[in-house]
Backbone as CSV, one residue per row, in Angstrom:
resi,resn,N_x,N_y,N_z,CA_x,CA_y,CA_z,C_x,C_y,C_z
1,UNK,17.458,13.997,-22.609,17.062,13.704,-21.245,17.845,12.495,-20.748
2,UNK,18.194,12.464,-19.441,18.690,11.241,-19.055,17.777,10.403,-18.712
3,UNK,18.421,9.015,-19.035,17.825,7.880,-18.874,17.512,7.601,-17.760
4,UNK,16.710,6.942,-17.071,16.809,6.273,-15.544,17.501,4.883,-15.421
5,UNK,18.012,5.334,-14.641,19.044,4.396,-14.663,18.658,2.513,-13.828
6,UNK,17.647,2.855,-13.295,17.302,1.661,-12.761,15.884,1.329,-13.589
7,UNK,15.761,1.566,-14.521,14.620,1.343,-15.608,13.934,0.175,-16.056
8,UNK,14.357,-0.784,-15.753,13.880,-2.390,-15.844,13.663,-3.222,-14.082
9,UNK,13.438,-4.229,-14.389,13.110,-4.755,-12.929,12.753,-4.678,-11.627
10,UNK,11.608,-3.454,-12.220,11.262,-2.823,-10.691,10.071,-3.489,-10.740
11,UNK,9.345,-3.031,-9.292,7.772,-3.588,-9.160,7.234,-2.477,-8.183
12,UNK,5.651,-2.579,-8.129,5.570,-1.561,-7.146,5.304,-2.053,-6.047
13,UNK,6.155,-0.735,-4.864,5.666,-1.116,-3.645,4.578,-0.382,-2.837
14,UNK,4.086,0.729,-3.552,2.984,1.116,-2.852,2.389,2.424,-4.008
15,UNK,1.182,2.073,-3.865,0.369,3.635,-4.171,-0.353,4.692,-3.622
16,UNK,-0.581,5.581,-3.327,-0.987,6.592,-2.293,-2.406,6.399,-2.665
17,UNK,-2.770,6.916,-1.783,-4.464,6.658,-1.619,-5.435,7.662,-2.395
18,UNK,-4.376,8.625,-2.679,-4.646,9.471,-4.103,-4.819,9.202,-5.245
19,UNK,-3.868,8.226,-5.306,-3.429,7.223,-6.672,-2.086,7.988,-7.354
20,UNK,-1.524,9.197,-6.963,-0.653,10.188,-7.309,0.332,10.554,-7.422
21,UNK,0.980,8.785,-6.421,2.471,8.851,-6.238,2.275,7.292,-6.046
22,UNK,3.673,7.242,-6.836,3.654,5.715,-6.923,5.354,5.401,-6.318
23,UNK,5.640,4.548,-5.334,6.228,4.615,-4.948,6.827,2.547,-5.598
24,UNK,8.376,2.703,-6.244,8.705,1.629,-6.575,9.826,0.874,-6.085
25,UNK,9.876,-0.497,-6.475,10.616,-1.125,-5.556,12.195,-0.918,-5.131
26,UNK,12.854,0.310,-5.847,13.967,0.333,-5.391,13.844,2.113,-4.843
27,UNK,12.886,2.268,-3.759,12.578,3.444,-3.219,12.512,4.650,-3.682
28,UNK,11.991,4.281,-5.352,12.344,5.676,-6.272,10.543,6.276,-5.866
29,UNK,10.139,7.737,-6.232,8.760,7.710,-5.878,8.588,8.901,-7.263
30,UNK,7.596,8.446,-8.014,6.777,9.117,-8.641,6.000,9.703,-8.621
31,UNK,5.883,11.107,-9.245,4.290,11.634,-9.253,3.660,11.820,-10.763
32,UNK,2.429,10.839,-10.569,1.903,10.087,-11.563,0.671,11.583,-12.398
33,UNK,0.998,11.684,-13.653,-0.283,12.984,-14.430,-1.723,12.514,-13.474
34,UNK,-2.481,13.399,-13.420,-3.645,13.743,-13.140,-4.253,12.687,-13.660
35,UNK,-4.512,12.914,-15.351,-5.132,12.148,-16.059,-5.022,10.355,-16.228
36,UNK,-3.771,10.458,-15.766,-3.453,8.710,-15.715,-4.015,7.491,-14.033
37,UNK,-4.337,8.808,-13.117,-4.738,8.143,-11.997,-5.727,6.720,-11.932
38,UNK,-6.810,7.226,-12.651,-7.363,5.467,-13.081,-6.806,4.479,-12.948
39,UNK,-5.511,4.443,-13.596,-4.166,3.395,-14.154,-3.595,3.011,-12.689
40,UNK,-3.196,3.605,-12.257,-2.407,3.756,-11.419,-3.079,3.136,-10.037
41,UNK,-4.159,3.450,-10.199,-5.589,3.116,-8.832,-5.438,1.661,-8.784
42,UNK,-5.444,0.697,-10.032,-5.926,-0.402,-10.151,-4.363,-1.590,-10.197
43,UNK,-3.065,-0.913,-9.868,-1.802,-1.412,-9.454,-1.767,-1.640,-8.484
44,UNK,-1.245,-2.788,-7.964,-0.954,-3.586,-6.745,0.382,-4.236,-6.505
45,UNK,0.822,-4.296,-5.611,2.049,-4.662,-5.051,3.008,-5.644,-6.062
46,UNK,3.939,-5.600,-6.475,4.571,-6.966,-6.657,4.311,-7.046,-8.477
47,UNK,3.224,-5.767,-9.122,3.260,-5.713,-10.454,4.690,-5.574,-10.851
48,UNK,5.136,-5.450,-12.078,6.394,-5.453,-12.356,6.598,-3.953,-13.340
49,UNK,6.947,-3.260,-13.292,7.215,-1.729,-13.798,8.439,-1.664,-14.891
50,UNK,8.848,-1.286,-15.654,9.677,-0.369,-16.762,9.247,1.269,-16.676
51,UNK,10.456,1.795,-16.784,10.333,3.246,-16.736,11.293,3.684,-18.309
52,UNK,10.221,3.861,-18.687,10.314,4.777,-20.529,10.437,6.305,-20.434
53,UNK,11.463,6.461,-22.103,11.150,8.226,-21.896,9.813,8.598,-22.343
54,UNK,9.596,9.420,-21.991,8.067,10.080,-22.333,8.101,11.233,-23.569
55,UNK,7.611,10.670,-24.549,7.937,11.646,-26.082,6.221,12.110,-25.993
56,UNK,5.686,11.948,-25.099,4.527,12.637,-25.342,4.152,14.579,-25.403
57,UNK,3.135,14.867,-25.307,2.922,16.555,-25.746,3.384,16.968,-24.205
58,UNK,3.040,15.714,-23.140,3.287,16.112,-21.463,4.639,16.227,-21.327
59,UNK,5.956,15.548,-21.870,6.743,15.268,-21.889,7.907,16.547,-21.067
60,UNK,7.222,17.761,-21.076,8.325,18.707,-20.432,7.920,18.712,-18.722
61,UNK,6.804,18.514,-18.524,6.026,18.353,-17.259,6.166,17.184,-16.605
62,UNK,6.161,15.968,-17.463,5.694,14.417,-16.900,7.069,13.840,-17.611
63,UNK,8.233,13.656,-17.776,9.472,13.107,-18.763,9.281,11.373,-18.684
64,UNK,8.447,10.979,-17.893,8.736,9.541,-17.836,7.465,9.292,-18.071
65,UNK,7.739,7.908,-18.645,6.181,6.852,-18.504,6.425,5.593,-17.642
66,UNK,5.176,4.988,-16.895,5.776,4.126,-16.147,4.863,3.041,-16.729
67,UNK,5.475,1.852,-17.109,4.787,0.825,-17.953,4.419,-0.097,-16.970
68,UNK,3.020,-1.050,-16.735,3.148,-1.978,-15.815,3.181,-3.319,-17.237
69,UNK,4.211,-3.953,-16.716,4.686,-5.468,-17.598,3.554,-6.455,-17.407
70,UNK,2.729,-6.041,-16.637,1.890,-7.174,-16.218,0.308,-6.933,-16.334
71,UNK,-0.022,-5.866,-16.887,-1.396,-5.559,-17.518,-1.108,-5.301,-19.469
72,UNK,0.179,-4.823,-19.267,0.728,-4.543,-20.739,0.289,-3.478,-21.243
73,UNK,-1.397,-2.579,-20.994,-1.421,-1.949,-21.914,-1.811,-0.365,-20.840
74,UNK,-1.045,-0.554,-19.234,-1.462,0.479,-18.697,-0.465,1.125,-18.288
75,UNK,0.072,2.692,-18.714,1.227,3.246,-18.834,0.812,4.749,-17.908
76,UNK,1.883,5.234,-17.063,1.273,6.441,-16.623,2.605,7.119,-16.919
77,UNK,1.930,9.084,-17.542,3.406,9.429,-17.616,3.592,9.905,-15.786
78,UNK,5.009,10.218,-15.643,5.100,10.573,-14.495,6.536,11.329,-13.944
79,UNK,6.821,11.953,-13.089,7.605,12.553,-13.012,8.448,12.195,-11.857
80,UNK,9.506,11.794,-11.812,10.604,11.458,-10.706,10.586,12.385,-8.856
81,UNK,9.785,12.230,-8.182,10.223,12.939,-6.783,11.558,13.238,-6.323
């Protein structure tokens, strides 16, 4: 799989009111698993993001995980728009 190429030093700039798409600071937009929405609900502006490959069982559906640097332990997989 390819890497993303802007994978470090992002932050977010917005989350949908769904919680379902996460939209980050260099205008990339995600759509975040079902199951990870919780995670995703409780992100706010200006967190700081890493985008990982996703070796999980979701991994053909969801290829990415999106790490927030600033809770440390809340990761959503998610898929590139």
């Amino acid at each position: 799989m390819k890497q993303y190429d802007q994978a470090d030093n992002l932050t977010v700039r917005r989350v949908s009111k769904d919680m379902l798409t996460v939209t980050l600071s260099d205008g990339s937009r995600w759509k975040v698993r079902e199951g990870d929405v919780s995670k995703t609900g409780c992100w706010y502006k200006t967190q700081r993001i890493t985008v990982l490959e996703n070796d999980g069982p979701d991994a053909f559906l969801y290829p990415y995980r999106l790490k927030n640097l600033d809770t440390y332990s809340d990761e959503a997989e998610a898929s590139l728009l």
